[in-house]
N, C-alpha and C positions, 0 to 999 in steps of 0.2 A: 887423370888426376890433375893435370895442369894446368887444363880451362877452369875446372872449380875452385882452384888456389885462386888464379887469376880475380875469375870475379868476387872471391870471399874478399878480399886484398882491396877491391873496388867498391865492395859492399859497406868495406869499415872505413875509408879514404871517406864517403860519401856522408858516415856517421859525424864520424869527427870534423867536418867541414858543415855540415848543417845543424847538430842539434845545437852547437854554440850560438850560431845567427840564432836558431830559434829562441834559445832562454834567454838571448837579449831582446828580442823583441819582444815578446812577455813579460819580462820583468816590471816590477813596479817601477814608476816612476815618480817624482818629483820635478814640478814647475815653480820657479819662481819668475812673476811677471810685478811692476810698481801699478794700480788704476788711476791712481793720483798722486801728482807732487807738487805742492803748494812753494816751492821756495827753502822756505825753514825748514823742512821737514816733506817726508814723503809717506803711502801708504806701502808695504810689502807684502804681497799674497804668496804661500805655497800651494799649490794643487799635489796632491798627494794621489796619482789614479793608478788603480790594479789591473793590469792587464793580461795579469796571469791566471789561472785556471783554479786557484786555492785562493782560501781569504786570507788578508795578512790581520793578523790576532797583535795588534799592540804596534804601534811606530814610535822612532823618534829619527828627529830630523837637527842637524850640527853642521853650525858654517863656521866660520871667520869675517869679520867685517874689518876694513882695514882702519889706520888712525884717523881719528877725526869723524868716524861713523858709530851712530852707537845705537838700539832701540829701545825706543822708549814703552809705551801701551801694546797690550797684546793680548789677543780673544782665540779661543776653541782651543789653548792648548793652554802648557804648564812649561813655565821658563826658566830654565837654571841659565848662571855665564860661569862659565870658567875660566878665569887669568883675566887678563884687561880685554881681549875682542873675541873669545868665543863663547859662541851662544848656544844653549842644546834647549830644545823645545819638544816636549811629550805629549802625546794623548791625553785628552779627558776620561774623565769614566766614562762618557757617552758616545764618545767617536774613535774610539781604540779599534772597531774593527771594520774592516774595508774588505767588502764583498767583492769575487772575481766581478768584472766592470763595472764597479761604481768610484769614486774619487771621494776623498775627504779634502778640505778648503779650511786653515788655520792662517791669521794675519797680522800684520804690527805696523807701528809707527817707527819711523824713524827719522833721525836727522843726519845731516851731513852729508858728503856729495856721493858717496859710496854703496855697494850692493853687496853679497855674500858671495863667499868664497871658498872655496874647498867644500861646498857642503859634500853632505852623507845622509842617504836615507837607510834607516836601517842597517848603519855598519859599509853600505856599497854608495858609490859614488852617486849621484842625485844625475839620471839619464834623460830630464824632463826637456833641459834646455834651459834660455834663458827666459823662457814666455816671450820672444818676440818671434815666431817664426814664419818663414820668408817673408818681413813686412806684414803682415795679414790686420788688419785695422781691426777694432771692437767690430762686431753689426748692430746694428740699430737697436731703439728700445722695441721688443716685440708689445705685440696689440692681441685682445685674446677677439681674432675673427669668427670663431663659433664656440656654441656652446651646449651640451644636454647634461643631464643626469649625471651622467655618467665619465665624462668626457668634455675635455677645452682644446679650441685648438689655437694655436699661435702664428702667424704672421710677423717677419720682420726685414728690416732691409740690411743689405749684404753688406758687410763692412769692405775696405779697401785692401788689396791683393788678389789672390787667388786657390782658397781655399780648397781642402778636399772636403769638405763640408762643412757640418753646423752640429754640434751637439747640446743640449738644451739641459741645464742644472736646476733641480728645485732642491734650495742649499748649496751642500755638499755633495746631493747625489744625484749623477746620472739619469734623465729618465728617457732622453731617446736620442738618436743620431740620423740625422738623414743630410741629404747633399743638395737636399733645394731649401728655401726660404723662408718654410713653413710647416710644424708639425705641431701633429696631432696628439696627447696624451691621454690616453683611454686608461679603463680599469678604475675611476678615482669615483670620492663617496658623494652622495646626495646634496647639494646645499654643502659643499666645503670648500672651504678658502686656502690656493697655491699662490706662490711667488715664486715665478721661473725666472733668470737667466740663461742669455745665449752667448757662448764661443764658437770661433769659427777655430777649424785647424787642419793641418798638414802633417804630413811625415816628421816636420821638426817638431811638434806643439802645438798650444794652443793660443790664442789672440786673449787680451784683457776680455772680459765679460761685459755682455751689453748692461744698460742702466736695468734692473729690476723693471717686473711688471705681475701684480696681482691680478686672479680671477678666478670669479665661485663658479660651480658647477649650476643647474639650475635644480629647481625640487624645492625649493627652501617654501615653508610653509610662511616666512615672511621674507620679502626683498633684501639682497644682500646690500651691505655697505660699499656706500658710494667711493672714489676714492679718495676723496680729502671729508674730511668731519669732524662735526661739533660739538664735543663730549662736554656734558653738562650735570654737578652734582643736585640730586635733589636730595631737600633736608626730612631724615625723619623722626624730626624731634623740634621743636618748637627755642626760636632765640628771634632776638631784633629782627629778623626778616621778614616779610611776609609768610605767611604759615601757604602750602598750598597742596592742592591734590595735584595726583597724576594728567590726570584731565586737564589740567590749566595749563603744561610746560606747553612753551611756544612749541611751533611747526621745524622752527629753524632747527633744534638739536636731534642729533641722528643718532647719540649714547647718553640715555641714561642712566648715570650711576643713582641706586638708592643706596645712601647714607644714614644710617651702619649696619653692617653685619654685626652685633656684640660678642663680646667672650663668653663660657660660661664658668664655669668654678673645674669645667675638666681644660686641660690643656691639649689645646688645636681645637675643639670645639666652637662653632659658632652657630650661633642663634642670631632669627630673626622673627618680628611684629611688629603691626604697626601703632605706631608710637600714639599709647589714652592721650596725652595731651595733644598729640596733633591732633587728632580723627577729632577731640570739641573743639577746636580755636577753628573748623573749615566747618563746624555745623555736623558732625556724622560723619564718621569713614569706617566702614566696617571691612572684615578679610579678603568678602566676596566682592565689595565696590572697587579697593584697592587690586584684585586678581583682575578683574572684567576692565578695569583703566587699565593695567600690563597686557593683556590683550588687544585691547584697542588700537594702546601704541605702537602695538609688533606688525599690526594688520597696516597701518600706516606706513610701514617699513625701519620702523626704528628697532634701535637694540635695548634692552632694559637688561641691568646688569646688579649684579649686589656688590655694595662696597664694603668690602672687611678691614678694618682697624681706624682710620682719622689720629685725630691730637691725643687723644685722650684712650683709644684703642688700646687695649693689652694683649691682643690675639697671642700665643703662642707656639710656635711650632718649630720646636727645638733637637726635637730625637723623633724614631721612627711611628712608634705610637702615636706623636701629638700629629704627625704629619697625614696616616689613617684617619686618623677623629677630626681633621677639618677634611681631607678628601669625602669622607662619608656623610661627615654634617652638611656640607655647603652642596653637594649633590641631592642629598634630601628637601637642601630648602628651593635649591633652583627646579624641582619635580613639583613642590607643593606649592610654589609662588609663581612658577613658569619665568623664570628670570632666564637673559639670556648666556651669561656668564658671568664673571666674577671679578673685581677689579683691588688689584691688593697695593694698600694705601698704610702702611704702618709704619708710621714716625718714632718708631722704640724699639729699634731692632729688628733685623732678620737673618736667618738662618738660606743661603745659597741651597746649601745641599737638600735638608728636609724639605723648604718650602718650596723648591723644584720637585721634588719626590712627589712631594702632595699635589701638585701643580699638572704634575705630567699621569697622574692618576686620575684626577679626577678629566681631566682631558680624554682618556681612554673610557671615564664612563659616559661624559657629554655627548662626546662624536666629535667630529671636526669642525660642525659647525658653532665651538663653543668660542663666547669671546675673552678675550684676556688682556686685563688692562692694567696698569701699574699708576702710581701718581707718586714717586719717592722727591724726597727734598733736596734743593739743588746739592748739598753738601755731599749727598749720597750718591752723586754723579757725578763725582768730579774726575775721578780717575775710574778704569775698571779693575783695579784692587778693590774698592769699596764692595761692599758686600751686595749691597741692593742692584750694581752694576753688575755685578759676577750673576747672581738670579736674572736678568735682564739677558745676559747672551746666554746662560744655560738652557733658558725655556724660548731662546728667540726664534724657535721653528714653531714654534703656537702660540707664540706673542703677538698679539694686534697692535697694543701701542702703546707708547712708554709717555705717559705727559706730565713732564716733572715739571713740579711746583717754582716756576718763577716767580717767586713773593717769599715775604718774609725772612729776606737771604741779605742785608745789606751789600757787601761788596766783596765779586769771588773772581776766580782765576778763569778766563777762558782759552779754548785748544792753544791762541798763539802766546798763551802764559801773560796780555795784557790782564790789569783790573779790572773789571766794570762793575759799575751799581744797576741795581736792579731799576727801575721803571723806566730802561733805556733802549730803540732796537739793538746796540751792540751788545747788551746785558743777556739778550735772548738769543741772537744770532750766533754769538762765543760762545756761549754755552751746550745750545744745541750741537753747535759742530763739535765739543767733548765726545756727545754720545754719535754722532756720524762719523766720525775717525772712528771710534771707538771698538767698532761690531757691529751696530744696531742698522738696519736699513730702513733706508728714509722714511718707508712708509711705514716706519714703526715710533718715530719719533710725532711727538705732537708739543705745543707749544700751551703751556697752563696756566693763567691768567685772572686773579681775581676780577670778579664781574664791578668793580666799582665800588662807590666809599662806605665803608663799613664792613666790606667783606674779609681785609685782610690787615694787619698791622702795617704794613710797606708793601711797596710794588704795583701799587696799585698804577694801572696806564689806562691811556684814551684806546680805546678798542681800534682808531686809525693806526697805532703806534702797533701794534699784533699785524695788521693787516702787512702795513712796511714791513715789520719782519718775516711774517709768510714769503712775500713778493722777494726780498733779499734772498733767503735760503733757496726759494724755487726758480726765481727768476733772474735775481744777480741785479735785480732795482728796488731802488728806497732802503737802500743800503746804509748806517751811519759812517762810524769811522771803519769800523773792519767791516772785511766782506771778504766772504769763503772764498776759496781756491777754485770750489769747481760750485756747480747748481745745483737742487736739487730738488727735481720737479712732480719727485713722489711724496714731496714733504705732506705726512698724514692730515696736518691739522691742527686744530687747538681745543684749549679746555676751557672752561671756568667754573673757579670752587664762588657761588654757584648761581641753579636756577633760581634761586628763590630772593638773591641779592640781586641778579639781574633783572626778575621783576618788579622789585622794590624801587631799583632806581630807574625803571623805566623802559626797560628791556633791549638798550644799547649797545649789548656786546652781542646777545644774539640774531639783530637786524644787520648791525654793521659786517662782524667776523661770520656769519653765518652766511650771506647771501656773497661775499668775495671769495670762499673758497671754491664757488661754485666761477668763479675766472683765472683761476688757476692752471697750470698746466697737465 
């Protein structure tokens, strides 16, 4: 009997000295790491990663910041403060749950010289670290070295330290971990477009995240986009511009939006035609010329997309119904006109929730190779309380790219809270970095610019004056008075409302802006 006492006695010594290590080393964790700090203010990321064997169904995450720190903007979550410095931060309805090994990524702005403190994830102490562990540098921006169908694979250079490896994020989630330099993501759909990040990390954590980097799969029945481009409105409806067909839009634009999708008498429905009076002011345009020009252009490698709502747009999609009836109308029309995706432009209101709802449906009927484009008014970007902002990071894992209208805005607030007028690089540069602090990454940001005089009430600039601000944002030259904190060399691009003014006056925004983003970084 006294050797089985003995080792029952050794069997539970051995319990209770191990299962504890183990449920901390599985435990969830929380990282919080800064990727940038400009001076006045800073960016704050938490990494939220499950490394337990169960999902966790709902977080929230509570610090302390000390006096004199306080946060300001803040994306992928929902922020209460309690007393004067503590802050509690929840789930969306869309990232509340975190699969055994994947990570959810929630971030803010802040100012002052100070970080969080005492947080809690879920009631228990945040076990993540402080995202700087041992030293271990960002690694480079990865490069997609191969590609099929089915599968991308990524290259990047190792950041500084000595890492246990590299785990690679498309988002918030997880998709692979290896300990060299370079992997491979399999399993992924036909012609669909990823934006990975990479971390390096050790037993302490994780390293900031490399700069983002896009790449399509191949299959695509037309050439994916390039990575900076020249989103271009064409008109389907007849005013002062030249009138024109499909056929006629220069070479240089790689998105065309056709302008309008209209409403119809049901709400969230939208219709589209092409417009009697165009099709005589070009001599003839009938359904089939107009379908065989969208063809054409795709075969060229461009995108042709439908724009729903403009100035005078009443689209609506307010409840769950109206958000059905535009998922199913604008799927119908993009089947029967071959459009490539949808570009949502509505200066009279939007609804975050429904038009997300609708957004991320009718995405699920597209495939992944749908495009999705936005053009909201600079007012509607100024913070991301705005609603149009709030829609912009709710749908930013299938958003292409956000290109708010710099025009017709006289004089608004940019990120370092100076004034600027519009027809100025710092007008476009401060502004844009609103939506780059903001959530949105860079190659979702694009720069929109009436095409010259007559196209817009104010704003209007020298197509060199876009190029500077490009070069500013991506390259950190041709800067006015302000100039961002950091670079940002995946800046998507620019727009102009539109093709049909830019050929009217000559076609100088898309020879000049069109063939410079092509020396970009």
């Amino acid at each position: 009997m006294r050797p089985r006492t003995v080792l029952s006695i050794f069997a539970a010594l051995l319990i209770v000295v191990l299962v504890p290590l183990t449920a901390r080393a599985e435990a969830p964790s929380a990282t919080f790491s800064k990727p940038s700090d400009w001076g006045a203010g800073w960016e704050g990321r938490y990494t939220l990663a499950n490394g337990s064997g169960s999902a966790v169904d709902g977080w929230t995450v509570e610090f302390d910041l000390p006096s004199g720190t306080a946060v300001g903007a803040y994306w992928d979550a929902l922020m209460t403060k309690d007393g004067a410095s503590h802050y509690v931060f929840r789930n969306r309805e869309y990232n509340g749950a975190i699969a055994p090994g994947k990570s959810v990524v929630f971030g803010f702005t802040g100012t002052g010289p100070g970080a969080p403190e005492n947080c809690k994830f879920n009631g228990q102490p945040c076990t993540g670290g402080s995202g700087e562990p041992g030293g271990l540098g960002a690694p480079g921006a990865p490069s997609v070295s191969g590609r099929s169908d089915t599968s991308l694979t990524l290259t990047w250079a190792a950041g500084s330290g000595k890492p246990t490896g590299y785990r690679v994020y498309e988002g918030s989630d997880l998709r692979a971990t290896v300990t060299g330099t370079t992997a491979t993501l399999s399993g992924l759909e036909k012609c669909s477009m990823h934006s990975y990040t990479v971390k390096a990390y050790d037993e302490k954590g994780e390293s900031p995240a490399s700069a983002a980097t896009t790449g399509t799969t191949t299959g695509c029945a037309t050439a994916p986009l390039p990575k900076h481009v020249l989103t271009g409105y064409w008109h389907d409806f007849v005013n002062s511009a030249r009138p024109l067909k499909l056929s006629q839009v220069p070479d240089e634009y790689d998105i065309i939006a056709v302008a309008f999708g209209e409403a119809t008498s049901n709400f969230g429905e939208v219709s589209f035609k092409v417009d009697p009076g165009l099709a005589s002011k070009v001599g003839g345009y009938t359904d089939a010329q107009f379908k065989a020009d969208v063809k054409a252009l795709q075969a060229k490698g461009k995108k042709v997309i439908l724009s729903v709502g403009g100035e005078k747009g009443a689209v609506w999609v307010g409840n769950s119904s109206a958000a059905t009836l535009f998922t199913n109308s604008v799927s119908q029309l993009m089947a029967e006109w071959g459009f490539d995706g949808v570009d949502i432009d509505l200066e009279n209101g939007i609804s975050p929730q429904y038009m997300g709802q609708a957004l991320r449906a009718l995405r699920a009927k597209a495939g992944n190779g749908m495009i999705l484009t936005m053009a909201p008014q600079t007012v509607d970007m100024q913070s991301t309380g705005a609603a149009y902002f709030q829609l912009a990071l709710n749908v930013k894992d299938i958003l292409t790219v956000v290109n708010m209208q710099y025009y017709n805005s006289g004089t608004m607030l940019g990120c370092d809270q100076g004034v600027y007028s519009q027809g100025t690089v710092d007008f476009m540069t401060a502004l844009a970095c609103i939506q780059l602090q903001g959530g949105l990454r860079a190659d979702q940001v694009g720069l929109g610019l009436p095409a010259g005089p007559g196209a817009a009430g104010g704003g209007v600039v020298q197509p060199g004056l876009v190029n500077n601000a490009l070069d500013c944002l991506a390259k950190g030259t041709g800067c006015g008075k302000f100039k961002p904190s950091t670079t940002y060399p995946d800046i998507r691009g620019a727009m102009t409302w539109s093709i049909n003014w830019d050929v009217t006056n000559g076609g100088g925004f898309a020879r000049t802006v069109g063939s410079h983003l092509k020396t970009l970084p």
